[in-house]
N, C-alpha and C positions, 0 to 999 in steps of 0.2 A: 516497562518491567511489570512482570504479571504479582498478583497477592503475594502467592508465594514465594517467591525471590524478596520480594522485600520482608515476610514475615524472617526467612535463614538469613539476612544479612541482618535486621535485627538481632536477632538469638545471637551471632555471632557476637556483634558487638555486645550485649548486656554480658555474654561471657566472659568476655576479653574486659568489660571496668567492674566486673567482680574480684577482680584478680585468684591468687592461685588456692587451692581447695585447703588447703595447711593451714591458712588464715582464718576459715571461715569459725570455726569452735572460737578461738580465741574472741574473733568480735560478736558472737552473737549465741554464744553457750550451747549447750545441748538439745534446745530445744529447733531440732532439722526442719520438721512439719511447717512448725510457723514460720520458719524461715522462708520454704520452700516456696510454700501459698504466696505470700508476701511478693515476692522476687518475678514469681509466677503471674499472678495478678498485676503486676506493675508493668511486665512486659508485653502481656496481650493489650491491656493501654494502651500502651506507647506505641505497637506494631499497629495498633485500630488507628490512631489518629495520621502516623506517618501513613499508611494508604488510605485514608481520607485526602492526606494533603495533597497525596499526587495522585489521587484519582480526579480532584478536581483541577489541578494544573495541565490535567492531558489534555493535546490538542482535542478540538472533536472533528469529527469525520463529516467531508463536507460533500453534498450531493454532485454526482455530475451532473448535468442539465444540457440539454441536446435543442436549439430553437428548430422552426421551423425553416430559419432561414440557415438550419445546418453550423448555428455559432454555436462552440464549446463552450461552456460554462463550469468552475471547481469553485463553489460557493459561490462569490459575487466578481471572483476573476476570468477576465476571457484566454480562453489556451488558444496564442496566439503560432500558428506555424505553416510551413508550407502547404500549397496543395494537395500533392501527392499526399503527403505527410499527414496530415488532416484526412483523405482517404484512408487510410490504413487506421487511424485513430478510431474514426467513423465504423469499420468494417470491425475492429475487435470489441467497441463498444455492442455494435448490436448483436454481437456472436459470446454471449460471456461462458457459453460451454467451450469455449476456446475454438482456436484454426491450426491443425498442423499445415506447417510452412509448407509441407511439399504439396499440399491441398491447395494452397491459393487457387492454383487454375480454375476451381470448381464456383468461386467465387467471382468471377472474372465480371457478369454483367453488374452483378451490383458494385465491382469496385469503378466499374464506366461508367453506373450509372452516379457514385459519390465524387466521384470527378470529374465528371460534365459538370454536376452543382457548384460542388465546391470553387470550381477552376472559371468556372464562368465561361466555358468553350465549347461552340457549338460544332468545330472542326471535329470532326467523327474520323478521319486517320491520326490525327495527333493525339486523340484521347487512347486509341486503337496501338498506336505507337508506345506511349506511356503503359499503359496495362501490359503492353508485353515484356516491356523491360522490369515490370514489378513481377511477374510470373516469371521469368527466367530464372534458375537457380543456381544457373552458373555464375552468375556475376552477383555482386551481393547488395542490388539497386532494395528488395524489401527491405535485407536489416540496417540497412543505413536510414530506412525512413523510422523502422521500429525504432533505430537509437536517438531520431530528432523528437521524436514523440515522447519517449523517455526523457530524455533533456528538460524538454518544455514542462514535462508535467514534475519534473523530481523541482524545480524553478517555483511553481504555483503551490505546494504542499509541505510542509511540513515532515523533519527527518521523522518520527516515529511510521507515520502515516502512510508513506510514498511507494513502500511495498506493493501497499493497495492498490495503485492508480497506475503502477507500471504496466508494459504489455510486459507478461515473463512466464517462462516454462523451461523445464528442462529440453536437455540436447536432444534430438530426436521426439519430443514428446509436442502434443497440442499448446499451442500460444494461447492466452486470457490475461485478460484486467482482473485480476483475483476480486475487486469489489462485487457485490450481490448486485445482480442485474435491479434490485431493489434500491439500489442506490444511483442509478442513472433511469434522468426522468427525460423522456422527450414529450416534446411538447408539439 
């Protein structure tokens, strides 16, 4: 929840245990001003510490980390999942301007080449095999692996956070990990 949301649901409440404007003369006479300040001053307080309090209770944002030996890393947890799956993960981490889907094709030797690694297969028609059924887009072999990749990572992070780390785009539009390329480090 941003500053703002919390400063209006603040406000809100301090108005609501004020109760209703016909009372206010009664308990604190004529003098409005001082009143005003008073009420005023107390609630910039109170809204200052409540987003202190949950600005430090927010998860923090945790780096992705890419080895060299092609392991995931979301802080100090391994994003553990298929092959294939682990391809596609691999291919939108290092593309953070995103891939429209109907582009895969264009991508094709680097996804052979993150799943020869990943897969640990030197069979070149099996890998040839698999990359074609991930470029096909009549059958829906990519978003099935985009949703195990979502899975695993919505699994490793935290609800506020998971936005970030998902593959997502709109319908027709380019696919990305919305985190800043600044925030996946390969090593």
């Amino acid at each position: 929840m941003n500053e703002w949301c919390v400063w209006a649901l603040l406000f809100l409440q301090l108005r609501d245990d004020l109760g209703a404007v016909e009372e206010l003369p009664a308990r604190y006479g004529t003098d409005w001003e001082e009143y005003e300040t008073k009420e005023l001053v107390s609630f910039v307080e109170q809204a200052t510490r409540e987003v202190h309090r949950r600005s430090a209770s927010a998860p923090a944002l945790a780096p992705v980390r890419v080895t060299r030996a092609l392991r995931i890393y979301i802080g100090a947890r391994e994003v553990k999942i298929r092959p294939m799956a682990k391809t596609v993960l691999l291919l939108f981490l290092h593309h953070p301007e995103g891939i429209p889907l109907k582009c895969i094709g264009d991508y094709r030797k680097e996804l052979a080449r993150y799943y020869g690694l990943v897969a640990r297969s030197s069979d070149k028609a099996l890998i040839e095999r698999r990359i074609q059924r991930i470029e096909d887009l009549l059958n829906n072999e990519l978003n099935v692996h985009i949703a195990r990749v979502n899975a695993a990572l919505s699994a490793l992070v935290e609800a506020p956070l998971r936005s970030l780390y998902r593959i997502d785009g709109g319908a027709g539009q380019s696919k990305s990990i919305p985190l800043a390329s600044s925030g996946i480090i390969w090593e």
